[in-house]
C-alpha positions in Angstrom: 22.3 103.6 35.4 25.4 105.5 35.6 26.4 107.0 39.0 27.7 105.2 42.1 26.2 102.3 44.9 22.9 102.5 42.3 22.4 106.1 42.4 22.6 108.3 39.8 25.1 111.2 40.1 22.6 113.8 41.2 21.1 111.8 43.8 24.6 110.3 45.1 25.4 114.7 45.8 22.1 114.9 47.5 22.6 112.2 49.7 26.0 113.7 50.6 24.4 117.2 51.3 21.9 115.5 53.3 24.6 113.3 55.3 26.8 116.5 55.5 23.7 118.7 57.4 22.5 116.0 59.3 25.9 115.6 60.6 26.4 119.4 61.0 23.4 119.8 63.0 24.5 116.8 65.5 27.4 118.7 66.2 25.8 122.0 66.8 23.4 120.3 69.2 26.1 118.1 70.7 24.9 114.8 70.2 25.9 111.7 68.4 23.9 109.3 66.3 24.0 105.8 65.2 24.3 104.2 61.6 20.7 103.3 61.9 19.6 106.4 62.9 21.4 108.2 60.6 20.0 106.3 57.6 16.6 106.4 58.7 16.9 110.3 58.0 17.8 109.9 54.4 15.4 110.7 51.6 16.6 107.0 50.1 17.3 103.6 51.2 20.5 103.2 53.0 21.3 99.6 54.7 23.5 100.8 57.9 25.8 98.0 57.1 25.9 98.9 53.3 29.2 99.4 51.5 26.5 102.7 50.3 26.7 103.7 53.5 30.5 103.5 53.9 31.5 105.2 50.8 28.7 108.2 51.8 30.6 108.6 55.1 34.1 108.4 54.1 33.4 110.9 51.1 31.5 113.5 53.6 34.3 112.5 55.9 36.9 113.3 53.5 35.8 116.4 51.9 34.7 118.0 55.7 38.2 117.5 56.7 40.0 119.4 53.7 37.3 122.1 54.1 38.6 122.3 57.8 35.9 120.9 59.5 37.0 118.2 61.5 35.9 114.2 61.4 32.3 115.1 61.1 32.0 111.1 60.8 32.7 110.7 64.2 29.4 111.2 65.4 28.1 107.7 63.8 28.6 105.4 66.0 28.0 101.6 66.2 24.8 100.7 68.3 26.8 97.8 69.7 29.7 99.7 70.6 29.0 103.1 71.0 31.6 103.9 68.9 32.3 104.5 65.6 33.1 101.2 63.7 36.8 100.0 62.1 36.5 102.0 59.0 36.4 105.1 60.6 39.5 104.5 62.6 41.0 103.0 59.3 40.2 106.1 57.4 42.0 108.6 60.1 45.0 107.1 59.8 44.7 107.3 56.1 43.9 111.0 55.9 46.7 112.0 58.6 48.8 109.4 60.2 46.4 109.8 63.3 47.3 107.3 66.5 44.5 105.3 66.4 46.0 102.3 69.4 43.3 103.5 72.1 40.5 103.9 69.5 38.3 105.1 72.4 40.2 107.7 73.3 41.2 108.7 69.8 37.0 108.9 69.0 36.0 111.1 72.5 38.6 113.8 72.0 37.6 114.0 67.8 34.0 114.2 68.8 34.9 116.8 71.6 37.2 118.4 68.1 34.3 118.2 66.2 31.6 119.8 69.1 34.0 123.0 69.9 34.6 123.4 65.8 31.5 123.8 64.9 29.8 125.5 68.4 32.3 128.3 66.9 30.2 128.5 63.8 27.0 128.3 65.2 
């Protein structure tokens, strides 16, 4: 089947869409989520560890941040850590040259970024 992670092209968009509104209504409400939890609200099967999983975020990611809407991804975070996991921090510095040395720091002032952004287009 042609399409990406196992999914065809139509259902690879819709899973997008879906991570892209779940994520936009976690910011509007103010609250953050974890992999599992995330997946768990997706019409298919997601492993939270799943390179699926990783390409869905960083595409979402990716495409909310040239649309101007800030690192919507930051509100998945690890259940372990509490905070997003390496890929996200890797992928920041990718899109912008971010300084990513206190990545706790760097994550609580994007997810404050990302709360303030979107209570604006509430």
């Amino acid at each position: 089947m042609p399409g990406k992670y196992g999914f065809s092209d139509a259902k690879w968009a819709d899973l997008k869409e879906e991570v892209r509104q779940i994520l936009v209504n976690a910011a509007q409400d103010r609250e953050v989520m974890t992999y599992s939890e995330l997946c768990e609200k997706l019409s298919a099967y997601v492993f939270p560890g799943s390179w699926r999983l990783t390409a869905l975020l960083s595409e979402v990611c990716g495409e909310e941040w040239d649309a101007g809407n800030g690192r919507l991804c930051a509100l998945v975070v690890s259940k372990a850590t509490g905070i997003p996991g390496a890929g996200f921090f890797k992928g920041s510095f990718h899109l912008d040259g971010s300084d990513i040395s206190d990545p706790e720091a760097f994550w609580k002032a994007e997810v404050e970024q990302v709360f303030a952004l979107w209570a604006q287009k509430d």
